[in-house]
C-alpha positions in Angstrom: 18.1 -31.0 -0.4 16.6 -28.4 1.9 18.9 -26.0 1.0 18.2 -25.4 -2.3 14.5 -25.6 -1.7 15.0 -22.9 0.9 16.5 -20.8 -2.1 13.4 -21.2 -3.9 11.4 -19.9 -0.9 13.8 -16.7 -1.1 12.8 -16.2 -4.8 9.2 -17.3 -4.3 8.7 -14.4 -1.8 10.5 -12.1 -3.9 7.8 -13.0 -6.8 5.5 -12.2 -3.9 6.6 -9.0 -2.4 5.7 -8.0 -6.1 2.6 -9.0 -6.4 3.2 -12.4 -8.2 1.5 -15.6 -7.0 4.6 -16.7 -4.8 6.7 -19.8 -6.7 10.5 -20.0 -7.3 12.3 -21.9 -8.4 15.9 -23.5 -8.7 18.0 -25.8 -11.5 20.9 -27.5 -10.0 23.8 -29.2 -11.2 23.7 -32.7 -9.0 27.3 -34.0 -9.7 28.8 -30.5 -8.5 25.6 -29.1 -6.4 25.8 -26.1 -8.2 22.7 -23.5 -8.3 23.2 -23.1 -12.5 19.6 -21.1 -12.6 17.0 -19.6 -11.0 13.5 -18.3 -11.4 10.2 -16.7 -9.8 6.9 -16.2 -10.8 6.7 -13.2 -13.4 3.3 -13.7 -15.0 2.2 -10.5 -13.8 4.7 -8.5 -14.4 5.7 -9.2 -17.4 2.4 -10.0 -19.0 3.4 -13.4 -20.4 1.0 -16.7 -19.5 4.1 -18.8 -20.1 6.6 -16.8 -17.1 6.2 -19.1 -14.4 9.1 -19.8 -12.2 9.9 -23.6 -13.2 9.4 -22.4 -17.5 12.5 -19.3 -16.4 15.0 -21.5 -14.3 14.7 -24.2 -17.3 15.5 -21.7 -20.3 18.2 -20.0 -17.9 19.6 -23.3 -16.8 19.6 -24.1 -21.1 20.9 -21.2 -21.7 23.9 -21.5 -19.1 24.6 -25.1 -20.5 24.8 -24.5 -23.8 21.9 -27.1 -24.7 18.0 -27.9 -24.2 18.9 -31.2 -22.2 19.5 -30.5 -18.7 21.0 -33.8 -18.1 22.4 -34.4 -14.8 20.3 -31.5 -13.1 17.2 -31.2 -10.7 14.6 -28.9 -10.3 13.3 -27.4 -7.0 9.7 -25.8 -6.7 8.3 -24.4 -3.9 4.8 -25.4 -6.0 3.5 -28.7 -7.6 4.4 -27.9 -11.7 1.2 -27.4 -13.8 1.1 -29.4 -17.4 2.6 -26.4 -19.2 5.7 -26.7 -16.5 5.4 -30.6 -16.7 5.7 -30.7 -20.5 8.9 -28.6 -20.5 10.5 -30.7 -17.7 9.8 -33.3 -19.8 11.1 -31.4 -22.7 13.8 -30.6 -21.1 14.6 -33.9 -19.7 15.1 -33.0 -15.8 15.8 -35.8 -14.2 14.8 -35.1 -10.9 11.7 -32.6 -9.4 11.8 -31.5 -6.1 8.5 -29.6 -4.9 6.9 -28.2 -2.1 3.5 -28.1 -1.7 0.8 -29.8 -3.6 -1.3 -27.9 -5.8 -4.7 -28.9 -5.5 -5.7 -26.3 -8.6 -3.8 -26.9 -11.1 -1.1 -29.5 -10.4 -0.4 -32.3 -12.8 2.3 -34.8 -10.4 0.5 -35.6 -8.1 -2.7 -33.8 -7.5 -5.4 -33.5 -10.3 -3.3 -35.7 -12.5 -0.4 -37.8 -13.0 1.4 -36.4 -15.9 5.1 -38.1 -15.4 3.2 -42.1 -15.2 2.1 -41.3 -18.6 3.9 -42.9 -21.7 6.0 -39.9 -22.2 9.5 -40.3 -24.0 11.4 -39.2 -20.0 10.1 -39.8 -16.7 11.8 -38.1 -13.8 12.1 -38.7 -10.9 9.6 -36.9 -8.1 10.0 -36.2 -4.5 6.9 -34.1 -2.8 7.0 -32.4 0.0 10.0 -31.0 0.8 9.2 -27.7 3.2 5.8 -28.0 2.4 5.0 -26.5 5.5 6.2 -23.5 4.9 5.8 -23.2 0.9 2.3 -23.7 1.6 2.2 -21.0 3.8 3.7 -18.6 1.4 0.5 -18.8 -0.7 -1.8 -19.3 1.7 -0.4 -15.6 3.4 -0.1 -14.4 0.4 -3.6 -15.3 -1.3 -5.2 -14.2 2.4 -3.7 -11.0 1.5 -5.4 -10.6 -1.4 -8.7 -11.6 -0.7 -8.4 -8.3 2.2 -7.3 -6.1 -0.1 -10.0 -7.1 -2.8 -12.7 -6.9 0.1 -11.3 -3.4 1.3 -10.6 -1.5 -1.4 -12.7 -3.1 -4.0 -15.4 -2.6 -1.8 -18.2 -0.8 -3.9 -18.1 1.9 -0.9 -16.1 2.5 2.5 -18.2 2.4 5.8 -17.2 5.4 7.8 -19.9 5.5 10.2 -21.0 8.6 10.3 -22.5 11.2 8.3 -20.0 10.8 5.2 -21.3 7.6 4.8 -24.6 9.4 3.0 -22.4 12.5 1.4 -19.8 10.1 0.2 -21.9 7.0 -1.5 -22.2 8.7 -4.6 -18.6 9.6 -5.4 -17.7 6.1 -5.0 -19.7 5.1 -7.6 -18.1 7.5 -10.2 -16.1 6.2 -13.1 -12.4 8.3 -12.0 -13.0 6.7 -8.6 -13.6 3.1 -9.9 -10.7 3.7 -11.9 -8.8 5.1 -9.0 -9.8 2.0 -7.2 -8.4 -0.8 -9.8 -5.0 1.0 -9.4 -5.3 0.9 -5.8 -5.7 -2.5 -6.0 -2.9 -3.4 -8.0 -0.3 -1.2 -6.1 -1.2 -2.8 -2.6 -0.6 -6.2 -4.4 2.2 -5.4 -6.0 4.4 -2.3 -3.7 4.6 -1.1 -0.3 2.0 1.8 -0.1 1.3 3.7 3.1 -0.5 4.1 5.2 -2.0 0.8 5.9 -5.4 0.3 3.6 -7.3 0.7 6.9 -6.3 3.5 7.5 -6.9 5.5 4.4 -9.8 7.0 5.0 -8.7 7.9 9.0 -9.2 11.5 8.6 -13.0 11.1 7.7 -13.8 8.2 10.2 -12.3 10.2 13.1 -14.1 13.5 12.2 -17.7 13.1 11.1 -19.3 15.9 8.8 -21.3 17.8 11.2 -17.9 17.8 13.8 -15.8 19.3 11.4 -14.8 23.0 13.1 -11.2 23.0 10.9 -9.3 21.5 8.1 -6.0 21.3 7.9 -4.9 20.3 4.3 -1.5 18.2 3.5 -0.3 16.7 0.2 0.6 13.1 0.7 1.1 10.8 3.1 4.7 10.4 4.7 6.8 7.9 2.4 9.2 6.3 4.7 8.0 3.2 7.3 5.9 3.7 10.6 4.6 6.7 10.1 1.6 7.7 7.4 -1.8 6.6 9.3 -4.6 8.8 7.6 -4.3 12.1 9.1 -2.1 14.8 7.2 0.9 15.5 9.1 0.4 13.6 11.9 3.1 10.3 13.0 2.0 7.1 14.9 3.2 7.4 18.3 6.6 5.9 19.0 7.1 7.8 15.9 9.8 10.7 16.0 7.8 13.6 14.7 8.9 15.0 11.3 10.5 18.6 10.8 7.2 19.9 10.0 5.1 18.3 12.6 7.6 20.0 14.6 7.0 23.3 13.5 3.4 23.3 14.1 3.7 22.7 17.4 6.7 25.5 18.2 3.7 27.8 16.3 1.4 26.2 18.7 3.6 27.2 21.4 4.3 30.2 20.4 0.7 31.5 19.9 -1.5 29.7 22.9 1.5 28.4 25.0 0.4 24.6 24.5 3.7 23.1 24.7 3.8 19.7 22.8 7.1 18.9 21.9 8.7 15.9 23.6 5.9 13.7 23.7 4.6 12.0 20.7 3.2 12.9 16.9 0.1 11.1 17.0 -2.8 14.0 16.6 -6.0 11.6 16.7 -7.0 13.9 19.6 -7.5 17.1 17.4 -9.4 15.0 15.1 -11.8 13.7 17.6 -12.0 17.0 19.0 -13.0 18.5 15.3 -10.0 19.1 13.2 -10.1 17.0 10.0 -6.7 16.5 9.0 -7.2 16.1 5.2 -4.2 14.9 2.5 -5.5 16.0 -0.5 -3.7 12.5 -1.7 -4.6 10.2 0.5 -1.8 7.4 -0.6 1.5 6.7 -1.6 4.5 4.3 -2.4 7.2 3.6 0.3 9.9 6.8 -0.4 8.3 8.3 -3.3 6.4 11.2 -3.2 3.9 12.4 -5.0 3.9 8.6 -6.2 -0.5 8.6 -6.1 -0.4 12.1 -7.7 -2.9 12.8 -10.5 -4.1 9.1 -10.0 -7.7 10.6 -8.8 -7.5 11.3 -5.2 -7.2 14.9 -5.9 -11.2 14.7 -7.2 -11.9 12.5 -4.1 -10.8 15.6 -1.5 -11.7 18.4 -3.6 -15.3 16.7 -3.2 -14.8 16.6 0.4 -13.7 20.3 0.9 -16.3 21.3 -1.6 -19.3 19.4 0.5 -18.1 21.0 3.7 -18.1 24.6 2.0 -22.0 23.9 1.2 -22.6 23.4 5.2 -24.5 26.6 6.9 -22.3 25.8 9.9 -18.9 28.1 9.7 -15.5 25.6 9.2 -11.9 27.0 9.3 -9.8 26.2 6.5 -6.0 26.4 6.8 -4.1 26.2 4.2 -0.6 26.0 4.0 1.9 25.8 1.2 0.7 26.4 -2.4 -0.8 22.9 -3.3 -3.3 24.3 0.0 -3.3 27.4 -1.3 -4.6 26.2 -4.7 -8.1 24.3 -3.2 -9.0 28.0 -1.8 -10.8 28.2 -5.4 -13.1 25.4 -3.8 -14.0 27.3 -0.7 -16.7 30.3 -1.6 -19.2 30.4 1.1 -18.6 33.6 2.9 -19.8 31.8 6.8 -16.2 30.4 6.6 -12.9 31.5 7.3 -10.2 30.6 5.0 -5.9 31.1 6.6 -3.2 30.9 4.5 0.3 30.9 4.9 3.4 29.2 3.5 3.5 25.2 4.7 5.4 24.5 7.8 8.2 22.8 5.8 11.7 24.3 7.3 12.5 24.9 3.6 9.3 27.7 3.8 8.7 28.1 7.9 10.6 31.0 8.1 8.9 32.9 5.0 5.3 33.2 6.6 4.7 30.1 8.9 6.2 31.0 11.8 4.1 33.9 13.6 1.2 33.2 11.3 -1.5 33.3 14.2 -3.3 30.9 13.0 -4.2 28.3 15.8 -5.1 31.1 18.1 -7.4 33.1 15.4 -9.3 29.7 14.6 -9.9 29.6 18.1 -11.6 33.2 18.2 -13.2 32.5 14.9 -15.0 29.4 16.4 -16.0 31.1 19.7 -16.9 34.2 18.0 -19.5 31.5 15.9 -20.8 30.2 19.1 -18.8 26.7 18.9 -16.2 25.1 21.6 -12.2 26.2 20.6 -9.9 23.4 19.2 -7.8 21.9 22.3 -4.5 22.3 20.8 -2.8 19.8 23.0 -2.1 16.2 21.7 -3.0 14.9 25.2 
């Protein structure tokens, strides 16, 4: 019995992994033990009330059989059925339910009502229970999910603790970012989106507005696992740096002698010491870039580049690549200094990266304005 309720656990974190409530369900043959359908929770994505897990195994298992009675076969559910999923088994005429945990919501076995002692034309037969330990964790993980990424995201603003908190209030309050913020929401419920949703707004926590001495502006977050964490270009340590992280540091090298290669990618240092290390996307899905393009981000940052090129206080911008290259529009007071070059890519390194001078004229630029130089080491 266990194994087949353990299937259902499989498919009920599958619904879950895409953002469904997390339910699966199994039909099983009982003479031959067969698995002749299965089904998980789809409501969501397919935008149907009736696509709960129990309502697809039943048509599957109907469809397989070559009839509407499912004689002879049981149904496993990692959740108590609710009366639209009762009235099919009965429909159906199931003769057996299996189910995990009780369903104090919305279940109609055992738990707000008693649908099967009715005088219905079948009555199954129920067992409760089985692995109801762990299909109750299922939605108890999954629904404490939720409730985070509700508080954190849908939150009507983001507390950075410093002085963005005052610059920033208003732009979270504007209809693109609301908007921006209901898609958010959906696609950490329902995909793997990095970097962590506490980490989003890294760059600006780490580097409050009146520390900001340069920006360094990337696209998107790294795609793959372990490594986006809110600051363009820079990798969690433990984290193998990326080709272009690499690159930046043989610059680095090259320029001031600050050798940093062999030891980690993790550059929280050079934003506590003043470098805010903006993406001008500040999001994306697991191995697609450019996924959380165009979605409203790109307002978001221009507003933050735009706010530090009102401040009286000189800021470096570097900006690398042609998406960079493109916010330089944004950047018109004449107390800054603005370094462009192609992006530190290998596809582009060699073309105007390499030898651009940058780190080392930043420095000059900030001494020359009376301000402490960037410590270039990651240490």
């Amino acid at each position: 019995m266990e194994k087949y309720m353990k299937r259902a656990v499989e498919l009920a974190e599958h619904a879950g992994s895409m953002g469904e409530i997390p339910v699966g369900a199994v039909v099983v043959k009982r003479e031959t033990g067969e698995i002749v359908a299965e089904g998980y929770n789809r409501r969501e994505s397919d935008k149907n009330a009736l696509a709960h897990a129990e309502l697809i195994a039943i048509n599957e298992a109907c469809r397989k059989l070559g009839g509407w009675r499912l004689i002879g076969c049981d149904l496993y559910v990692t959740l108590e059925p609710c009366p639209m999923c009762c009235g099919a088994i009965i429909n159906s005429r199931v003769e057996r339910v299996i189910y995990g945990a009780d369903d104090m919501k919305a279940g109609s076995v055992f738990s707000l009502q008693q649908m099967f002692e009715l005088p219905y034309n079948h009555k199954p037969e129920i067992i409760r229970g089985v692995l109801a330990e762990e299909c109750g964790g299922l939605l108890s993980s999954f629904f404490k999910r939720i409730r985070k990424i509700q508080k954190y995201i849908g939150a009507e603003m983001v507390n950075f603790e410093n002085e963005w908190d005052d610059l920033l209030k208003d732009e979270f309050q504007k209809e693109y970012y609301q908007d921006l913020r209901k898609f958010l929401i959906k696609e950490y419920k329902t995909q793997t989106i990095y970097p962590n949703m506490y980490d989003i707004f890294n760059a600006m926590k780490y580097t409050s507005y009146e520390d900001v001495k340069v920006v360094i502006l990337g696209q998107d977050p790294y795609h793959e696992p372990n490594q986006a964490h809110g600051l363009s270009f820079s990798v969690k340590k433990g984290v193998e740096p990326p080709p272009s992280l690499k690159n930046i540091f043989k610059e680095i090298n090259d320029e001031l002698g600050i050798d940093n290669s062999g030891k980690h990618g993790e550059l929280t240092n050079w934003a506590k010491s003043g470098v805010l290390l903006l993406n001008t996307v500040l999001t994306v899905r697991r191995g697609m870039a450019n996924s959380h393009k165009d979605k409203g981000w790109e307002k978001f940052t221009d507003s933050v580049i735009s706010l530090l090129n009102e401040r009286e206080k000189p800021v470096v911008f570097l900006l690398w690549g042609n998406n960079a290259k493109a916010k330089r529009k944004l950047i018109t007071g004449k107390q800054h200094l603005v370094l462009a070059s192609a992006h530190p890519s290998p596809l582009s390194a060699y073309h105007g990266f390499f030898g651009c001078g940058h780190f080392a004229e930043a420095n000059r630029f900030l001494e020359a304005n009376g301000m402490e130089p960037v410590n270039w080491s990651i240490d």
